[in-house]
C-alpha positions as CSV (number, residue, x, y, z in Angstrom):
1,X,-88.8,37.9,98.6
2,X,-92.5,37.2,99.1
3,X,-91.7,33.4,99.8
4,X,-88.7,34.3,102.2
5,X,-91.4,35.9,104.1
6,X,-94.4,33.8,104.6
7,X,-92.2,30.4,104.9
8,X,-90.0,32.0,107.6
9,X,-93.1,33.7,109.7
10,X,-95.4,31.4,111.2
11,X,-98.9,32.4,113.5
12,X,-97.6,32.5,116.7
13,X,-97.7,34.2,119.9
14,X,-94.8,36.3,121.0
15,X,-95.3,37.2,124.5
16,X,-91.7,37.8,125.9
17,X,-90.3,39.7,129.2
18,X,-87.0,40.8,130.2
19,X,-85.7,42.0,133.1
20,X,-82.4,44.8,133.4
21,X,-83.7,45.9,137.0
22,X,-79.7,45.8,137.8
23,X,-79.1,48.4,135.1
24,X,-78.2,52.1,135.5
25,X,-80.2,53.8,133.2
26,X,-78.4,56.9,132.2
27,X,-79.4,59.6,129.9
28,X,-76.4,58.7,127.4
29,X,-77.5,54.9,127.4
30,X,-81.3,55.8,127.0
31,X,-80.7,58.3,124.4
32,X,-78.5,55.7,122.7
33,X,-81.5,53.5,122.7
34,X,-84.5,55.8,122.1
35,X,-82.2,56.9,118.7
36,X,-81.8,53.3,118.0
37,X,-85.7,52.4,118.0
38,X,-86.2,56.5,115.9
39,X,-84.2,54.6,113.1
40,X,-86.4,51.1,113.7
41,X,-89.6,53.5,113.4
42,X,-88.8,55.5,110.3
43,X,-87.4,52.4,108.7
44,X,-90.8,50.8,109.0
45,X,-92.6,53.6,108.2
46,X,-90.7,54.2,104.9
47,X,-91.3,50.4,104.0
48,X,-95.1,51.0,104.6
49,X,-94.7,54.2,102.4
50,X,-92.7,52.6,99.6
51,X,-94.9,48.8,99.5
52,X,-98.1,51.6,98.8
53,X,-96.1,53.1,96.3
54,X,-95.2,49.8,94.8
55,X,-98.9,48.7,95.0
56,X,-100.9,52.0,93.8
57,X,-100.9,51.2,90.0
58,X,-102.7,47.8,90.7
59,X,-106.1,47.4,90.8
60,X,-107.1,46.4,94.6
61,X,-107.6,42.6,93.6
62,X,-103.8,42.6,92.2
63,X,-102.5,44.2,95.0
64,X,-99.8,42.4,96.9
65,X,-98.7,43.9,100.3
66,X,-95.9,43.4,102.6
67,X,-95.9,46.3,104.6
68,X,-99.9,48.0,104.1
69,X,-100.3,50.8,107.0
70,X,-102.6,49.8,109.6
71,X,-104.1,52.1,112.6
72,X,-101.3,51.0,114.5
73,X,-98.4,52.4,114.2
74,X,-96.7,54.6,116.9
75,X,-93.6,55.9,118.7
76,X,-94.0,57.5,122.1
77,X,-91.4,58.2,124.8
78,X,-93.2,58.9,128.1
79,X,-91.6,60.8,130.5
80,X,-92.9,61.0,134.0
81,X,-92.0,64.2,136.0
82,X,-92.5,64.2,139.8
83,X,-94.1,67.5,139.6
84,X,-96.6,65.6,137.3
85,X,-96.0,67.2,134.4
86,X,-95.8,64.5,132.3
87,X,-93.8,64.7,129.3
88,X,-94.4,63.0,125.9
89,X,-91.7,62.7,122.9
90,X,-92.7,61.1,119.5
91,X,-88.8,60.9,118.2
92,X,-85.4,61.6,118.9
93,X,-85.3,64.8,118.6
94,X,-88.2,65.9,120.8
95,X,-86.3,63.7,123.0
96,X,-83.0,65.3,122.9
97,X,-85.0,68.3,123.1
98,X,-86.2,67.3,126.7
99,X,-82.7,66.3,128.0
100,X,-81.3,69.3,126.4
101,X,-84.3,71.5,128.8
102,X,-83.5,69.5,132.0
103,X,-86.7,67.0,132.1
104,X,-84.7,64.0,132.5
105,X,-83.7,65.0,135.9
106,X,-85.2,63.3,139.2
107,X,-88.2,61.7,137.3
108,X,-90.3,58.8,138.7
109,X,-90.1,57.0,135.0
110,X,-90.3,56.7,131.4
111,X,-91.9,54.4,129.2
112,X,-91.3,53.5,125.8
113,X,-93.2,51.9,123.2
114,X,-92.8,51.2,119.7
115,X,-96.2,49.5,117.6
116,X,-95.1,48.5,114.4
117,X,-98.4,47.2,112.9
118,X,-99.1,46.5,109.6
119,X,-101.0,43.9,107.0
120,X,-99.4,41.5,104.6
121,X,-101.2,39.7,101.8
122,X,-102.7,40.0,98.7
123,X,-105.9,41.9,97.6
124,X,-108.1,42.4,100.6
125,X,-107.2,39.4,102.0
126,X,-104.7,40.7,103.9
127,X,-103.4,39.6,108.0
128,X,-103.0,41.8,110.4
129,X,-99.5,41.6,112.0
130,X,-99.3,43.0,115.6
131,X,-95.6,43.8,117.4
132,X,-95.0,45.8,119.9
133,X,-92.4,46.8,122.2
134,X,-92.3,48.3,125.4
135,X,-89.1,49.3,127.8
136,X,-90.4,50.6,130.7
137,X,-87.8,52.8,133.2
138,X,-88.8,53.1,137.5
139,X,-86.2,52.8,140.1
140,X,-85.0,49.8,140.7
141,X,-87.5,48.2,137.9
142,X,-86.5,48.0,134.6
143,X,-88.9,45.7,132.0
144,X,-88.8,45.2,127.9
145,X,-91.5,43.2,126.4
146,X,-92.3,42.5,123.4
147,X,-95.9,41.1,122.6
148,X,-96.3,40.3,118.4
149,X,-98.9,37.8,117.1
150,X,-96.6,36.8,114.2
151,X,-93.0,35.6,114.7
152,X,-90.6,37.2,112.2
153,X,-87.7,37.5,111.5
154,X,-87.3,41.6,111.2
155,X,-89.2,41.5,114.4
156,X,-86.9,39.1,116.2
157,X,-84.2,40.7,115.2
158,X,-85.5,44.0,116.7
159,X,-86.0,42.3,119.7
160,X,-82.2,41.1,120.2
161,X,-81.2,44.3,119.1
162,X,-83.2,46.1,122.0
163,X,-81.9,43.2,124.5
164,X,-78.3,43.7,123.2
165,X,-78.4,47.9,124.0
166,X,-80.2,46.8,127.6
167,X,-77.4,44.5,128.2
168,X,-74.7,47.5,127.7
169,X,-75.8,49.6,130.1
170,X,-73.9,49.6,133.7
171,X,-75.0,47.2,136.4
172,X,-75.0,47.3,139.8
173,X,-76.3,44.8,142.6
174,X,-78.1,46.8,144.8
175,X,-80.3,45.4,147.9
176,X,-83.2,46.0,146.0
177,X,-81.7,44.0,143.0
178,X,-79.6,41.1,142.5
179,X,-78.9,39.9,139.6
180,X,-75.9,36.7,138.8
């Protein structure tokens, strides 16, 4: 499993845009994504809890990390009120919480992001690996970006899973967006 890894994932740059400024971003489609990155997140954060597990009866130099915890890991669904108060969610169910109180009504945006950061290696020679994803909502501008310093293959596929949800939602071409 180690070898699948560090053959497949090679130092590079992943600095990638999309644009869904055609879709209609309603609160069943964004709920439908926000609990699809939840499940991304606590996956991750259940392989960093179980590779520490897996490495806490070796002594530091026999250590051999896939997933080590790094300072940055986070979930945060940002929801801008026009009345400014501002509204932030760290999960589904604070989330549904939200929609369930109204605050997903006649807002000026919401941005998402998802950091899954963690090290890899053995002992304390370990790399830092760097991905994050970010789906940001305004009228009539919708962006998803994902910036990683690593390309993998977990992370790729969490980027054409986010791509595939954005692609589902309802499109329209307005005058303020065209889109063939």
């Amino acid at each position: 499993m180690n070898s699948e890894y560090l053959d497949e994932e090679a130092i590079t740059i992943v600095n990638n845009e999309y644009d869904y400024s055609n879709g209609i971003p309603t609160i069943e489609s964004i709920s439908y994504l926000v609990k699809y990155l939840d499940n991304v997140y606590k996956n991750f954060l259940n392989l960093i809890e179980e590779d520490e597990k897996k490495n806490l009866q070796f002594k530091t130099e026999l250590k051999n990390y896939l997933y080590k915890k790094s300072t940055g890991e986070r979930f945060e669904i940002y929801i801008k009120e026009k009345n400014n108060n501002n509204l932030t969610c760290e999960d589904f169910v604070s989330f549904q919480n939200a929609v369930n109180d109204g605050n997903l009504k006649n807002i000026d945006g919401i941005n998402i992001t998802m950091d899954l950061d963690f090290k890899r290696g053995k002992g304390t020679d370990l790399v830092e690996y760097e991905n994050s994803f970010t789906i940001i909502f305004k009228p009539y501008d919708i962006k998803f970006a994902r910036k990683s310093n690593h390309s993998a293959p977990n992370m790729d596929k969490v980027e054409i899973d986010i791509k595939s949800i954005l692609s589902k939602f309802p499109v329209v071409n307005t005058v303020f967006c065209t889109k063939e």
